[in-house]
C-alpha positions as CSV (number, residue, x, y, z in Angstrom):
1,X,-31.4,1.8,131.1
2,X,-29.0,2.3,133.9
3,X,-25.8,3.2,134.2
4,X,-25.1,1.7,137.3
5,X,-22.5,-0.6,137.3
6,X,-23.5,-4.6,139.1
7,X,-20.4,-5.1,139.9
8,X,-19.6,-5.7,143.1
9,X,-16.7,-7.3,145.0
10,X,-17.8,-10.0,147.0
11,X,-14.4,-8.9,149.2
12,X,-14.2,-5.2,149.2
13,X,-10.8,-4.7,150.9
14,X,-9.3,-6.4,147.0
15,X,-9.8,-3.2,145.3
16,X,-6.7,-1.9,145.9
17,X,-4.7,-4.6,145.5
18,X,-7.2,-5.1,141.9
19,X,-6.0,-1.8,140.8
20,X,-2.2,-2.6,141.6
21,X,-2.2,-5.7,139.2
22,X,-4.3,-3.6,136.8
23,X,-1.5,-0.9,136.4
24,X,1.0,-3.3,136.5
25,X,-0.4,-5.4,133.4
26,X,-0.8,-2.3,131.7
27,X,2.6,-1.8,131.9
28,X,3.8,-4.8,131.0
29,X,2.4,-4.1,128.1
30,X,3.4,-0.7,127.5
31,X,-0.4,0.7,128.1
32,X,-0.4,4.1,129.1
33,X,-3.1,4.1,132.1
34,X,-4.5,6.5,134.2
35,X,-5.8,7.1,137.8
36,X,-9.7,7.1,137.1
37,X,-11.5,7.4,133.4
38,X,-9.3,5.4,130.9
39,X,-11.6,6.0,128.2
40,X,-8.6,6.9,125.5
41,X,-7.7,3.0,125.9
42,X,-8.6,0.6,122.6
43,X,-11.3,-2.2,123.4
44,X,-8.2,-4.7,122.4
45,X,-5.5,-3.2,125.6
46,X,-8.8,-2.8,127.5
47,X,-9.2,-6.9,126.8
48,X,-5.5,-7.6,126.8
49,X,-5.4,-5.9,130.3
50,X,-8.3,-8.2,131.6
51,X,-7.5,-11.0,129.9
52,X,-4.2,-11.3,131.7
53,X,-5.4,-10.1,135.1
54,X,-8.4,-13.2,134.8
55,X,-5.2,-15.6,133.7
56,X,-3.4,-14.4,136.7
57,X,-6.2,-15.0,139.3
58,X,-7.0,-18.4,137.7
59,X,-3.6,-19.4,138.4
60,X,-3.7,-18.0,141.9
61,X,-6.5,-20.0,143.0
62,X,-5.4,-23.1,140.8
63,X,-2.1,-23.0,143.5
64,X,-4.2,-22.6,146.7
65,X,-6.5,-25.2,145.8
66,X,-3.6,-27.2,144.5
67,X,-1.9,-26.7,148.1
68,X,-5.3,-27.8,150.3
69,X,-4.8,-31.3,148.6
């Protein structure tokens, strides 16, 4: 099986700004992250982490599609 990851962002220039709200949910919640391999994280800040960013980007486009109306 491969390793590979299939993800890919449909708008590449969002990484960075992806890895700024990552760092910044981490420490909100007093997660302790890394540049690179965070494999010391638990599976539950891991989810907290992504759970939030997913909530946050929801609400993001729930606004802009709120405004188009």
């Amino acid at each position: 099986m491969s390793r590979r990851s299939s993800n890919q962002l449909v708008v590449p220039q969002a990484k960075a700004a992806l890895d700024r709200m990552k760092f910044e949910v981490a420490q909100q919640f007093g997660i302790q992250l890394t540049e690179g391999y965070n494999g010391n994280i638990t599976t539950r800040e891991a989810g907290t982490i992504g759970g939030n960013i997913t909530r946050t980007l929801v609400q993001l486009a729930e606004q802009q599609l709120g405004a188009r109306r």
